[in-house]
N, C-alpha and C positions, 0 to 999 in steps of 0.2 A: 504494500500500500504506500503510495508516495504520503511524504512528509507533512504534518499539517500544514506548512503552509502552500508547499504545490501543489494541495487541496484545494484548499480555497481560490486562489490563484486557478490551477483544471476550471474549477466550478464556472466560477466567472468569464472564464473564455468560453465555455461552452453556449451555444445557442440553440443547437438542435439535438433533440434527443432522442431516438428510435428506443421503443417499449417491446420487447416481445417478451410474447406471451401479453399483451394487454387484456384485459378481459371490459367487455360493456359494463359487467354488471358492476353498479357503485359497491357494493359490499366487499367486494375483492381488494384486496390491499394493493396488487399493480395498478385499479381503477383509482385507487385512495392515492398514491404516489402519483401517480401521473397526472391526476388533477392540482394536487399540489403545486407541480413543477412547472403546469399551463400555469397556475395563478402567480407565479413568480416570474414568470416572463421568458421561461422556456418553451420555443414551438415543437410540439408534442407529433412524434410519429409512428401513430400504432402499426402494430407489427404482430397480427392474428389471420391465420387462413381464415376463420370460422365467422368472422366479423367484417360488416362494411365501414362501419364509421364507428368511430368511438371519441369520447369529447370534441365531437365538431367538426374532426379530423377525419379523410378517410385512411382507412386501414388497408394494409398490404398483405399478401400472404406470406411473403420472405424480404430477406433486406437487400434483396438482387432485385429483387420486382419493384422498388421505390425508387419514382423515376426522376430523375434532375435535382434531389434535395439532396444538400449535403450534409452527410450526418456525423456533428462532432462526436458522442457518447450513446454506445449500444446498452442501453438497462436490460436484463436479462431475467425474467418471470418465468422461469423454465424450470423443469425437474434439470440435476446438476447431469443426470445423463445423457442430455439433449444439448448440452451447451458448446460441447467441438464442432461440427458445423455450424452453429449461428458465431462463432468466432471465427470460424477460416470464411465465411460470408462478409462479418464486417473487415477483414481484413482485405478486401477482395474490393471493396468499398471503399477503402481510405477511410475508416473511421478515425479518429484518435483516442478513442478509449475504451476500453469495455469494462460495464460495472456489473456483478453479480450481486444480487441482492441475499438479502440474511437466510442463510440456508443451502444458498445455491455454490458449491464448491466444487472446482475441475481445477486441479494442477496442471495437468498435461497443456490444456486449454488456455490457462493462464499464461503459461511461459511458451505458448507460439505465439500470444498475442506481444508478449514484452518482446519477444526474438523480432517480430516484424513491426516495432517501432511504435506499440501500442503501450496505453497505459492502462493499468490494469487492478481495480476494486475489487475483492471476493468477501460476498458473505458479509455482507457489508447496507445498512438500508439507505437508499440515495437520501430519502425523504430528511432521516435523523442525521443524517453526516451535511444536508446542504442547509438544516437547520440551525445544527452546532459551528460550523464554520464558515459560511457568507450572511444567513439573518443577521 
């Protein structure tokens, strides 16, 4: 995990952020984080086959299929067995970071994304880390 303050610093360069695994429904804690992250001034890029639109936004089925937006930070809402391809996707992307959220943990995953120039959050909640270090 970078350094608090390359945290905060990431945070704040970031503008666009791809959710996968977003889910419609409000009760879901990826719907609870990513609305968050709209209301703070991040433009939200769901990232669900099962879904067309979510917060306002439409949603994609992969992060190969979202077409023209460039996405600084991939949020990851995935079981942690799912997470090596949506990481060799954002790499494939030019993302600059990939964050796994509380739970979701892949070493192998982690260090192709740091090897190909990524920065890299595991197991970690956006919502309570962009609260403690940029609010």
């Amino acid at each position: 995990m970078p350094a608090p303050l390359d945290l905060a610093k990431l945070l704040r360069e970031t503008k666009t952020i791809a959710v996968v695994g977003l889910s419609s429904n409000p009760s879901r804690p990826s719907h609870r984080v990513a609305s968050y992250l709209q209301e703070h001034g991040y433009r939200i890029v769901p990232v669900n086959p099962n879904c067309q639109e979510v917060l306002g936004e439409t949603a994609f089925p992969s992060l190969l299929q979202v077409p023209g937006i460039r996405i600084d930070l991939v949020n990851i809402f995935r079981r942690s067995d799912a997470v090596l391809p949506i990481v060799e996707e954002a790499i494939q992307i030019g993302a600059r970071g990939i964050w796994m959220q509380e739970g979701v943990i892949h070493p192998e995953a982690a260090q192709l994304a740091e090897k190909a120039g990524l920065w890299v959050v595991m197991d970690r909640c956006l919502m309570i880390e962009h609260n403690y270090y940029v609010s």
